[in-house]
Every structure is written in C-alpha cells, then in structure tokens.
C-alpha positions in Angstrom: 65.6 30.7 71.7 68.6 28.5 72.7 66.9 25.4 71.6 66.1 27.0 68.3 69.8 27.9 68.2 70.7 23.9 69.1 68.2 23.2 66.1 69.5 25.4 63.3 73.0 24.3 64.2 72.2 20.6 63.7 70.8 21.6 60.5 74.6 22.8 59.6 76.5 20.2 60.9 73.7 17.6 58.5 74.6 20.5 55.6 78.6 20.5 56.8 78.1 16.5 56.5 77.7 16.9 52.8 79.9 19.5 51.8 83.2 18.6 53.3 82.5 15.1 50.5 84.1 18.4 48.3 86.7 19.6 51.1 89.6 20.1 48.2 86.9 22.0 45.9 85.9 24.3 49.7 89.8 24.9 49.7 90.3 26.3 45.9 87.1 28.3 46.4 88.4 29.8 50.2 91.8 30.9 48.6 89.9 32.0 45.6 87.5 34.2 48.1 90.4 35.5 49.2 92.0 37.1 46.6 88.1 38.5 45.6 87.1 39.8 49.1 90.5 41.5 48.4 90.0 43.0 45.4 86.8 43.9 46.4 87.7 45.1 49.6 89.8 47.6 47.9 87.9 49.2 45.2 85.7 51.7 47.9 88.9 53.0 49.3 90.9 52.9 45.7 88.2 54.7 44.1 87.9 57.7 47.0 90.9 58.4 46.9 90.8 58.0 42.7 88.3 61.1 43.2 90.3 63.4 45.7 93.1 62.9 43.3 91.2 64.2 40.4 90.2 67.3 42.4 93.7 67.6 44.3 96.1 67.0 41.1 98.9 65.4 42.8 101.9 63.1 41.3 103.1 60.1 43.0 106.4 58.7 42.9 107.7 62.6 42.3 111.3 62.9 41.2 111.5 59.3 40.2 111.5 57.6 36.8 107.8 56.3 38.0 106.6 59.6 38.4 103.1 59.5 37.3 99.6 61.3 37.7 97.8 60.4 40.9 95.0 59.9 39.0 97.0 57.8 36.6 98.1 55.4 39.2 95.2 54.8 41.4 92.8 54.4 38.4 95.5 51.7 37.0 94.7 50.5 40.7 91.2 50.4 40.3 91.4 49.0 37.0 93.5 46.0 38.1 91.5 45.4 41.1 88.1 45.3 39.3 89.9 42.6 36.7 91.2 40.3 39.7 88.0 40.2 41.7 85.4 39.9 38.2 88.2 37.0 37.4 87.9 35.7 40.9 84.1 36.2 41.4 83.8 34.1 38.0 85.9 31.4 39.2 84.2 31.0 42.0 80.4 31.3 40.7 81.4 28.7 38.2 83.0 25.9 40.9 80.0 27.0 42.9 77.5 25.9 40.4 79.7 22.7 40.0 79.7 21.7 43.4 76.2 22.7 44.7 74.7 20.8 41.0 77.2 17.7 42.0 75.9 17.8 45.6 72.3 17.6 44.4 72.8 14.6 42.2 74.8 12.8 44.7 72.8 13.6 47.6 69.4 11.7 45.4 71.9 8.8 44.8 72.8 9.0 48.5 69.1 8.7 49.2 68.0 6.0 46.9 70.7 4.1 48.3 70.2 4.1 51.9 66.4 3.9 50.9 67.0 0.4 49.0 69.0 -0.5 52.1 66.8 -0.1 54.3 64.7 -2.9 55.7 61.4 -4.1 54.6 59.6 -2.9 58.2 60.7 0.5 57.3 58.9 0.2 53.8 55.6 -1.3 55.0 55.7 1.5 57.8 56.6 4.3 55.7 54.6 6.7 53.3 56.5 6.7 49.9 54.7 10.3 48.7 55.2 11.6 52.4 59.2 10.4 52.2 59.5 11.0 48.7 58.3 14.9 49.5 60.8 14.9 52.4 63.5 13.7 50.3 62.8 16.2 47.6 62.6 19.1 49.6 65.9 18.4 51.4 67.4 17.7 48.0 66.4 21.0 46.7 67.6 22.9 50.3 71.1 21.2 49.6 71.4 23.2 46.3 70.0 26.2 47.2 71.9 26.5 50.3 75.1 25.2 49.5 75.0 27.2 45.9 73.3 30.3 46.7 74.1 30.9 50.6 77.0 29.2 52.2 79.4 28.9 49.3 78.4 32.1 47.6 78.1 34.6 50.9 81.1 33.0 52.9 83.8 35.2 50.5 81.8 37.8 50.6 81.7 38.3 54.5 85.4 37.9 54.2 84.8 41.4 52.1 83.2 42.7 54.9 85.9 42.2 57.6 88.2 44.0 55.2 85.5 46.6 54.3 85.4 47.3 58.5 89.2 47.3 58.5 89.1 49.8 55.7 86.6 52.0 57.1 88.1 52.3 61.0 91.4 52.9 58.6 89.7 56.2 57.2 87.3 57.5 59.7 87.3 56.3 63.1 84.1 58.3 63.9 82.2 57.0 61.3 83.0 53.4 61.6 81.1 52.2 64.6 78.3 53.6 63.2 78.4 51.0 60.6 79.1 48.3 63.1 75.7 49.2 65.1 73.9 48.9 62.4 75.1 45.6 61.3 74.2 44.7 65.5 71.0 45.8 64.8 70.2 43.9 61.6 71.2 40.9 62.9 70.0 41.5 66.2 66.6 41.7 64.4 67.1 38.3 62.6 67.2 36.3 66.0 64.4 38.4 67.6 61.9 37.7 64.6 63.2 34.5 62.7 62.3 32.0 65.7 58.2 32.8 65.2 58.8 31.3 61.6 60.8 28.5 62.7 57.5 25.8 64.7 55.2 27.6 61.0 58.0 25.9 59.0 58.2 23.0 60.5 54.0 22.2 60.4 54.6 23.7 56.8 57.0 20.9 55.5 54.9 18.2 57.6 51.7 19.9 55.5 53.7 18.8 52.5 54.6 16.0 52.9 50.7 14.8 53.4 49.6 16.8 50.5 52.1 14.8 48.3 51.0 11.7 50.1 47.6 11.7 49.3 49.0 12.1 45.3 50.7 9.2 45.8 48.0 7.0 47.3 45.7 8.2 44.7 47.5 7.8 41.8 48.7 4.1 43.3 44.9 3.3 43.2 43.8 5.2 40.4 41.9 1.8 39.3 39.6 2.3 42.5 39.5 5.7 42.4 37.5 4.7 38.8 36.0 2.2 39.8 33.8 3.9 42.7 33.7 7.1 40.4 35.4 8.8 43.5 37.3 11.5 41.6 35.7 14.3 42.8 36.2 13.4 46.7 39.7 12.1 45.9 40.2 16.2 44.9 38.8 17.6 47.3 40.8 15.5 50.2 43.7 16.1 48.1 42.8 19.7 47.6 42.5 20.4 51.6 45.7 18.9 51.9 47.3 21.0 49.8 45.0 24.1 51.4 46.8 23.4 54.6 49.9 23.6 53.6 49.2 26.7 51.5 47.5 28.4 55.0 51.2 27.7 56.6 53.2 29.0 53.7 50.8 32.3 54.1 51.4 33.1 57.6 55.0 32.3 57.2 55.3 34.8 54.0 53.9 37.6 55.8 56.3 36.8 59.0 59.4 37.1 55.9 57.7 40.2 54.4 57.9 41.8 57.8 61.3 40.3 58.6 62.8 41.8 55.1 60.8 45.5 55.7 62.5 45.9 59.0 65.7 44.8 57.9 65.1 47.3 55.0 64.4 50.1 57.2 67.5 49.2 59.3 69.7 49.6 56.2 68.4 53.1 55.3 68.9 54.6 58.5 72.5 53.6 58.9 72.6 54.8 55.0 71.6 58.2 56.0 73.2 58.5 59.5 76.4 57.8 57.5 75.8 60.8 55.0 74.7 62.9 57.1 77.6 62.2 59.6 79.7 62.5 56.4 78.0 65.9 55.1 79.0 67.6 58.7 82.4 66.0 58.6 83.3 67.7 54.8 81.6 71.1 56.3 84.1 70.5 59.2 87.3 70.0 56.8 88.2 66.4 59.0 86.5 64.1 55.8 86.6 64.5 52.0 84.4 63.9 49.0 86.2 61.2 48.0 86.4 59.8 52.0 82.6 60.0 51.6 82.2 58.0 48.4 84.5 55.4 50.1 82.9 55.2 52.7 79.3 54.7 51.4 80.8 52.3 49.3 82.0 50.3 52.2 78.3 50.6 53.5 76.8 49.0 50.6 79.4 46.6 51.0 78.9 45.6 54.4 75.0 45.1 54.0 75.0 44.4 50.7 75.7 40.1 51.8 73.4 41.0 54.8 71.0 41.7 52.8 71.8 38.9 50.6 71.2 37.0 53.4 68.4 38.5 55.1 66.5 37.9 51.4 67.5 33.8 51.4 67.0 34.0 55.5 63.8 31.8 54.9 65.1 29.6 51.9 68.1 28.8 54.9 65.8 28.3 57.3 63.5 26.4 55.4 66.6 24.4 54.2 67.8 23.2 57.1 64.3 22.0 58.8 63.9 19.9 55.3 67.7 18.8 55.9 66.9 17.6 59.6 63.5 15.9 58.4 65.4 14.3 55.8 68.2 13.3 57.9 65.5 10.9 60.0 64.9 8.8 57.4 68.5 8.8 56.2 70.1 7.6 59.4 67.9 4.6 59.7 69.9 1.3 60.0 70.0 -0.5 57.4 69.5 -4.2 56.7 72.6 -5.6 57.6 73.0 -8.2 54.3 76.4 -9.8 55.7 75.9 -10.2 59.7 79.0 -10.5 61.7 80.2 -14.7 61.8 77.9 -15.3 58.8 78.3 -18.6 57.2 80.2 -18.7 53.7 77.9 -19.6 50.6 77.1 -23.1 51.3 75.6 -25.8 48.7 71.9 -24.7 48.9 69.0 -27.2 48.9 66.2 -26.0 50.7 65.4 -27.7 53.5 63.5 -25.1 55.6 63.0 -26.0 59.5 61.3 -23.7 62.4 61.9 -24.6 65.8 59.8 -22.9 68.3 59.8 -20.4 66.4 57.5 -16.8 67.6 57.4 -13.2 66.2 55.8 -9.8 66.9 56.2 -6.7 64.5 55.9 -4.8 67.8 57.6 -4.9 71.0 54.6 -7.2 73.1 52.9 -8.0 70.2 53.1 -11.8 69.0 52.2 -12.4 65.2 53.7 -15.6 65.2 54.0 -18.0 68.8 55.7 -21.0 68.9 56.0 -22.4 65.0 57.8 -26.0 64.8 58.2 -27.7 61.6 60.4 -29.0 59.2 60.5 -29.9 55.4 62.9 -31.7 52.9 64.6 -30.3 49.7 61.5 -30.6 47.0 58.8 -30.8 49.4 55.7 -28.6 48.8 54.1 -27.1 52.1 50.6 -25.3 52.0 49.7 -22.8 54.5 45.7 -22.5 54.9 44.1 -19.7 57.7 42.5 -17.0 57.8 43.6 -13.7 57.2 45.9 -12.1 59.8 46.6 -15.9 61.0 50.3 -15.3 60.4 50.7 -17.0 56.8 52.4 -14.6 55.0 54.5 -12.9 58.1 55.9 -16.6 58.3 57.2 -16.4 54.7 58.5 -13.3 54.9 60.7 -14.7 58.4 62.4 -17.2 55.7 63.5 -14.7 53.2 64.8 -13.3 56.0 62.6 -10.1 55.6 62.2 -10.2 59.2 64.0 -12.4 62.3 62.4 -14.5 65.2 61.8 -12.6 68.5 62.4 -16.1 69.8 63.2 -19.4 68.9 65.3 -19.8 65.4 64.5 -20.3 61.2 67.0 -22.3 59.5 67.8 -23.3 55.6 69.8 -26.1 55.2 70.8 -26.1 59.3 72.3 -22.6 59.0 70.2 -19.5 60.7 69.0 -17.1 58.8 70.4 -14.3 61.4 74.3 -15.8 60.0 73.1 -16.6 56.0 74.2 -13.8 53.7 71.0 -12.3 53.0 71.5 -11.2 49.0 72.6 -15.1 48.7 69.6 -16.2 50.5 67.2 -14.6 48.6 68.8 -15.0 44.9 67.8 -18.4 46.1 64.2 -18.2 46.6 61.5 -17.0 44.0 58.0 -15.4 44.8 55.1 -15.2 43.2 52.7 -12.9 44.8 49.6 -12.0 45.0 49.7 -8.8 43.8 52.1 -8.6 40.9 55.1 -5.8 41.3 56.0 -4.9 37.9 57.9 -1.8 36.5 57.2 0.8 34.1 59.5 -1.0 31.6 59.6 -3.6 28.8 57.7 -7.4 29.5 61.1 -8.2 28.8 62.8 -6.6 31.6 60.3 -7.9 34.0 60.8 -10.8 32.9 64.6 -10.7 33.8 64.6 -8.6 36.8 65.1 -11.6 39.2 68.2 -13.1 36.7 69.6 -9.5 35.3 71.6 -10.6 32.0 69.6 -13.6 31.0 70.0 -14.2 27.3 67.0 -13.6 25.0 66.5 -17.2 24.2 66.2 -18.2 28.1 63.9 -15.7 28.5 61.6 -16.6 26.1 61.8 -20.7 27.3 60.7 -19.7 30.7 57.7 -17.3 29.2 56.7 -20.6 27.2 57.3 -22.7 30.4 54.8 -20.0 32.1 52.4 -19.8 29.3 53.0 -16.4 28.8 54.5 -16.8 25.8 51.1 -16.5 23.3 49.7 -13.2 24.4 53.6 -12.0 24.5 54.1 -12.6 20.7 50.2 -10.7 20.7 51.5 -7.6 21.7 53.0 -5.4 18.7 56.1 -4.9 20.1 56.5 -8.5 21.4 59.0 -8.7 24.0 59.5 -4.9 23.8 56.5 -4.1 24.7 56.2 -1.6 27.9 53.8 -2.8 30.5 52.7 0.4 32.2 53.7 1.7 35.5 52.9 -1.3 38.0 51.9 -3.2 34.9 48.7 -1.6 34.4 48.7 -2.2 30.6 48.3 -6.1 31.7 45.5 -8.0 32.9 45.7 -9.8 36.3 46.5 -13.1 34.8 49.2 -12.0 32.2 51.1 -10.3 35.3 50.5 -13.3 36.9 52.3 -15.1 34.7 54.9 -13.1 33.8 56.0 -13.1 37.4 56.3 -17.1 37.0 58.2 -16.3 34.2 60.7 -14.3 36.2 60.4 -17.3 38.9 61.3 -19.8 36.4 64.3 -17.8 34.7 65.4 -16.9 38.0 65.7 -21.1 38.9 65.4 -20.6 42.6 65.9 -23.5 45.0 62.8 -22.7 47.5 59.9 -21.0 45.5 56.6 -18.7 47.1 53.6 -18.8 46.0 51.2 -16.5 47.9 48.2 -17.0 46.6 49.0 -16.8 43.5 45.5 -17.8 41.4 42.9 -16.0 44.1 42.3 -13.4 42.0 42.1 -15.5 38.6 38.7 -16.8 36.2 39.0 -20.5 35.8 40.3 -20.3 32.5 42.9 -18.0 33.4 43.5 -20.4 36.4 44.1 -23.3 34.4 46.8 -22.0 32.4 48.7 -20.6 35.7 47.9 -23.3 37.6 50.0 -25.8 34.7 52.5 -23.0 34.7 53.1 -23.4 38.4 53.2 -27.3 38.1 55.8 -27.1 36.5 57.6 -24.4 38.2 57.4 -26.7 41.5 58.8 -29.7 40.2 62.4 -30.2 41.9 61.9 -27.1 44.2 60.8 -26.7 47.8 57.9 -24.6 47.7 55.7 -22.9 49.9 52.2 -22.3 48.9 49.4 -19.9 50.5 45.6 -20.7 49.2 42.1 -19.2 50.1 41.5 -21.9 47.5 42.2 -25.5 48.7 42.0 -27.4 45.6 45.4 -25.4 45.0 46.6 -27.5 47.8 45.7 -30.9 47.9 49.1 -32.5 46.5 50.9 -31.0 49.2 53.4 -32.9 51.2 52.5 -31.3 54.0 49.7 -28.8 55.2 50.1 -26.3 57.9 46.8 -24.8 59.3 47.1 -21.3 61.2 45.1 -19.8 63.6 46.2 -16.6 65.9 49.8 -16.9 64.7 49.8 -20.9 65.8 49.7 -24.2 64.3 46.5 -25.6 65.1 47.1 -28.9 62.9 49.4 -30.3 60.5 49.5 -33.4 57.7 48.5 -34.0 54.7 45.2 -33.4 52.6 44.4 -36.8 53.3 45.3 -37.1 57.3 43.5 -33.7 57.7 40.4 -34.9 56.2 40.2 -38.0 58.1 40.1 -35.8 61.3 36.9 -35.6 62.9 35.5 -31.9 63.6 39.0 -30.2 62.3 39.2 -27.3 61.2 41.2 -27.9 57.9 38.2 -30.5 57.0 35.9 -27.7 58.2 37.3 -25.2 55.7 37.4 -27.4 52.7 33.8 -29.0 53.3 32.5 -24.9 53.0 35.0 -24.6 50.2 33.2 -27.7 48.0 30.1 -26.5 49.0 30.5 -22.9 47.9 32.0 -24.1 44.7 28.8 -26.8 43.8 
C-alpha cells in the first residue's frame, strides 16, 4: 500500500512538473475558484433559509429605509450568488480548456525534442511504436488529468470545506454524519484502487506491444507482400491487441465494482441524512428549509467525490502513462557542445584512430585496438564480413558513438571536444538503405543543406544522375516520394541521397555500401555519380563488392572488430595466402 502511495505521488510531482510551466494561469484560476467555491458554497444555505422565509413571512432591515421582504432579500441573495459563481465557473472552464489544450501541444513538442536529442544508442535500442504508444498515452493523461481532474475538481473541494463549515454552522448533529461518509468513500478508494494499480501497469505495457507490432509491420509492409504473410502478420498483431484487451477487462470490472460501492456509500449517507432530518423537523430543533440546505450541502460534498471517484481510473491510468513516459523523457541526451570543446576550426578531413577499441556493452568489445590514419582527399575502403566492426567504426567518426579506449580524431582535435552539429554538417552519408521522408524529391534532396536554392539543387541531381527520371515524374521536383520513399525504386533513392551528399558539399563523405543492392545498369550510373562526388573529399567506403574498391588509397580489412591487414589493392594482392586476396579471388570467380 505505502509503495503504491510512493508511486501515485511520483506520478504528481511528473504531472506538477508540467503544470507549474503555467504557475500565473494556476494563480488566476485559484483566486477565481475562490470567489466560485464561494458563491457556491452559499447557495444551499441561501436558498434554506429563502424557503423558511417564504413560509415564516418575516422583513429584514425592519424600521429602516432598507426594509424589505425576507424573501425579497435572500432571493436577491440567491440571485447574485448564482450569477458570480456561473460567471466564475465559466471563467474557469474556459482557462481550463486553454491550459490543459496548451499543455498537450507542448508536452508533444517537449517530447519530440528530447527524442531528437537523444543519442543514436537510445534509437537503435528503442521500439518507435512501443515509445511512440508510451508517448501518446502520457500525452493524452496530461489533458485529461490536468483539464478534467486537477484543475477542474481542486475549486470544487474548496466548495466542500465551506459546504462542511456551512453544515456544522446549521446542525451540529447532522454534520459528522456527512463527514463519515466522506471517511468511508474514500476509505474505500485506498482499500480497492491498489488491485487495479500492477492490471494497469501490464495494461499500458500490453499497449505498447500491440502498437509495436503496427509499427514493425507497417515499416515492412514490402515483406510482409512479399512472403504473402498478411494473414500471420494479423493474427500476431491481433493477439497483441487481445492481451491488452484481457487487461483492460479485468480492470473495468475492478472500476465497475469500485464506482457501485462508492454509489452505495453515497445513498446511505443520503438517506441517513433525511431520515435524521425527518426526526429533527418532528422534534421542532430543524426546519424544512434547514433540510433542503442541508441536502444540498450533501450533494455538494459528494457531488466532486463522485466526480472523482468516476475519473478515479482515467487518474490512475494517467499517472502510470506519466511515469512510463517520464523514462524515456529523462534520458540524457547527446551532449552536442561538450564542456572545453574546441571552437570551429578550418575543417579538412584528415581522420586518425589511435588504438582505438569499443563495445556497445559494458565487456563487450566491437571494436579492439584500431590504428590508422588518412590525409585530406584520401579514399579508405573497409572490406569484412558482417559484424566485423565496419560500420560501428563509421559511426565512432560521426561521433555517433565514443571510444571505450584509445581516441578518434579529425584534423588532430577529438571527437569527445568537436562540436558535434559542426562535425557532422561536415560529413555526408550515403547509406545502404536510403532514409527518405514522406515529402517532395525536392526536399529530400535538401534536407542535409536546408535553404539551398532551386538551381543548386537541380546541379547536384544532374551531378548524381538523378536528374532524367526527376524531370519523368509529373510533378518534377514536386513530386512526393512516399513515406520512406516507397514511391522510388532502390536506385533512384540511391541517388537522390548522392544528390543530398553533393548539395550538402561535405568535407569527409560515407559510403556504406552504397551499390550492393543495385542491377549493373543501375550500378553504372551511381557508381559515376559517386566518382564524382569523391573527387576532393576524404571518403570512406564500405563494399561487399570489391571492384567498388580497388582505387582506394588505402584498404582496411576487418575481422572480429580488428585490423587483420592494411594497403592498397595492389599491396594486398601481392600477399600470399591473405585474406583480402582471398576475398577478391571468390569475388572474380563468383562474378565469371
């Protein structure tokens, strides 16, 4: 119970973490709650004694030029009251919808910041549907709690602390009554709430699985097709989903019974209140109108409880999403400007690696002792097999990643001190599979160089040869490629990512195997592309194919994260039994 408790109030302070951003707004709506828990306050006890003066016929302010019907005065009262807390209550519902809308839309932004700050381990680790899910669902619990709970019920508990000053005012017996049942109610809230709580948390992880296995489907949707697997992607999905329905069952019918036995509770305290009342009137110590006070402050009092007991799961809910959320969202971040980082310096290229090892995991080592060094302009090949360490190397000098030991540096300055947005506007990738958005061929184009003019654009399409089947399409340049580019085959996204590479002039340029997937024709036109994107720039190539890398100036051969030999096609070939001469005497062979 009291770790439940420690839970649910980490889930507030996460909640309290975004709503004091509107502290000001809190402080209008607190004076403004106020004034309505006030005015509301009032009207029970205003309109009892409205009735008794009705029956009674009395004047107040007798012998004065005020003099007036009871009646007269109290409905004026009433009247007056009514306006100030509708006026009031509007105020508020209206900021409230402000704020809570506000807080939705800047809690995504929030998100989608910290989530483009955060490192590319996190990304590769991460499940986007799963966080995405996550995201959403704490996104939504911001509104609804913030809107309909917190901001909306905190005046109106106000109204009840008047409404129980109001009702020990008029009947002293009667009172504690009301006070015992509102001990009950809630008592009942902590007794039965905490068996939802562990059902709501399996519940949200259910989710987020269900809306990962979308994702990963609709990701691979050309596989999917492919294999004719769209019946057995449903069904996995649909038992996903299944799952998570099971949990939202089980914890419906623990709310059901949670909201009956509040119910109950309510009625009982109703009618112990009239029936006290009935034998109080018969007794002469309570009138009618005492009693329709006073069973107007009833409603009053539960009527928030209730309120509350009926968006008691939405809270709950809310803050479990909040708290999942919050993981995610107090990740560090990549830190782009280390502390002592160098100032911008004149960048050339010159990449070097000295003793260089890695390991994604504490232990593990992906990389082990890398040495090696290249000039401005030089081209470097990396040939292995998979999971030698080729493309975790590349990603240590765009500073994706850092050395567990030993140190990178470009141009004599580690990577750990470079600013890493100035390294990597800098370097140009080409990958091997093509990241393209759900956007125009000539936005893609100009992601890497964002306000390129038109005619720059269209010179490095030309210098990529992408420019033919561009002016194909009927909307030329305009044309919208599909989400990940799916509109395109693999050698047009090819080269329209050299396209962005050569817009985006970069002084060290990636290619990661960059024609593997490509028809010889196709080849030859990216392969000229890429010529002439190299020219002037230190490059890094990796190639299942090795006639891609024959006119390198240097070629690196990995095995188990280690470089097994080194030199140039030439040099390589001339040793006996090697492993680089190995690999390219299969390579002829398979391609004779």
């Amino acid at each position: 119970m009291l770790k439940k408790r420690k839970e649910n109030s980490k889930g507030f302070k996460i909640l309290w973490k975004y709503l004091s951003l509107y502290r000001k707004d809190l402080i209008i709506l607190s004076v403004l709650g106020v004034f309505s828990a006030l005015a509301n306050g009032s009207v029970p006890y205003v309109m009892g004694k409205l009735l008794d003066s009705i029956v009674q016929q009395y004047t107040v302010f007798a012998g004065t030029f005020f003099a007036v019907s009871a009646w007269v005065f109290l409905l004026s009262i009433w009247g007056i009251a009514q306006l100030v807390a509708i006026g009031t209550d509007w105020t508020n519902e209206r900021m409230s919808n402000y704020i809570s809308n506000r807080l939705y839309i800047d809690y995504w932004i929030m998100a989608q910041r910290v989530l483009l700050s955060l490192p590319l381990s996190f990304h590769k680790d991460a499940k986007a549907g799963e966080v995405f899910s996550t995201l959403n669902r704490a996104g939504n619990a911001v509104d609804s709690i913030s809107g309909r709970i917190v901001i909306y019920l905190a005046p109106q508990f106000l109204s009840i602390a008047i409404g129980i000053g109001f009702a020990f005012f008029m009947n002293s017996s009667l009172a504690p009554i009301l006070l015992l049942g509102i001990f009950v109610y809630v008592l009942s809230l902590f007794k039965m709430v905490p068996r939802a709580i562990p059902l709501q948390r399996r519940m949200h992880k259910a989710w987020g699985n269900s809306f990962r296995e979308m994702d990963e489907s609709s990701s691979n949707i050309i596989s999917v097709k492919q294999f004719g697997n769209e019946d057995y992607q449903e069904k996995k999905i649909q038992a996903k989903f299944t799952q998570a329905f099971k949990f939202n069952v089980l914890i419906n019918i623990i709310w059901s019974n949670i909201g009956f036995s509040q119910r109950v509770i309510v009625v009982s305290t109703q009618i112990v209140v009239l029936v006290s009342s009935v034998y109080l009137i018969h007794a002469g110590t309570m009138t009618i109108g005492e009693l329709l006070a006073f069973n107007g402050y009833t409603a009053l009092i539960f009527g928030p409880f209730v309120v509350l007991g009926q968006n008691w799961q939405t809270l709950q809910n809310g803050l479990v999403a909040l708290e999942r959320a919050e993981k995610i969202l107090v990740e560090k971040p990549e830190d782009y400007t280390p502390v002592g980082a160098v100032k911008d310096f004149d960048f050339r290229g010159a990449i070097k690696f000295d003793n260089v090892s890695f390991g994604y995991k504490k232990g593990e080592k992906v990389l082990s002792g890398i040495s090696f060094e290249t000039k401005p302009g030089e081209m470097v090949a990396l040939v292995g097999e998979s999971g030698s360490g080729k493309s975790t190397l590349i990603d240590l000098i765009s500073g994706y990643y850092f050395p567990t030991a030993g140190k990178v540096t470009v141009d004599g300055n580690s990577t750990k001190k470079i600013n890493l947005r100035f390294l990597r506007k800098n370097i140009a990738i080409v990958p091997q599979e093509i990241a393209l958005f759900h956007d125009t061929v000539k936005m893609n184009i100009m992601y890497g160089s964002l306000g390129a003019k038109d005619i720059d654009i269209k010179r490095a399409a030309e210098v990529a040869h992408a420019d033919k089947f561009i002016e194909g399409f009927p909307k030329k340049y305009a044309q919208v490629v599909g989400e990940r580019g799916i509109k395109l085959s693999v050698g047009q996204k090819q080269r329209i990512a050299i396209a962005r590479a050569v817009l985006r002039n970069p002084k060290i340029l990636i290619l990661d195997e960059p024609t593997s997937a490509l028809d010889s024709e196709t080849e030859k036109y990216v392969t000229e592309a890429l010529d002439r994107v190299m020219q002037g720039r230190t490059t890094f190539v990796i190639a299942h194919r090795l006639s891609t890398v024959r006119r390198a100036d240097r070629i690196l051969v990995l095995e188990g994260g280690k470089i097994v030999e080194s030199g140039t096609h030439e040099e390589l070939m001339a040793i006996e039994g090697g492993k680089y001469r190995h690999r390219y005497d299969l390579h002829v062979g398979f391609s004779h």
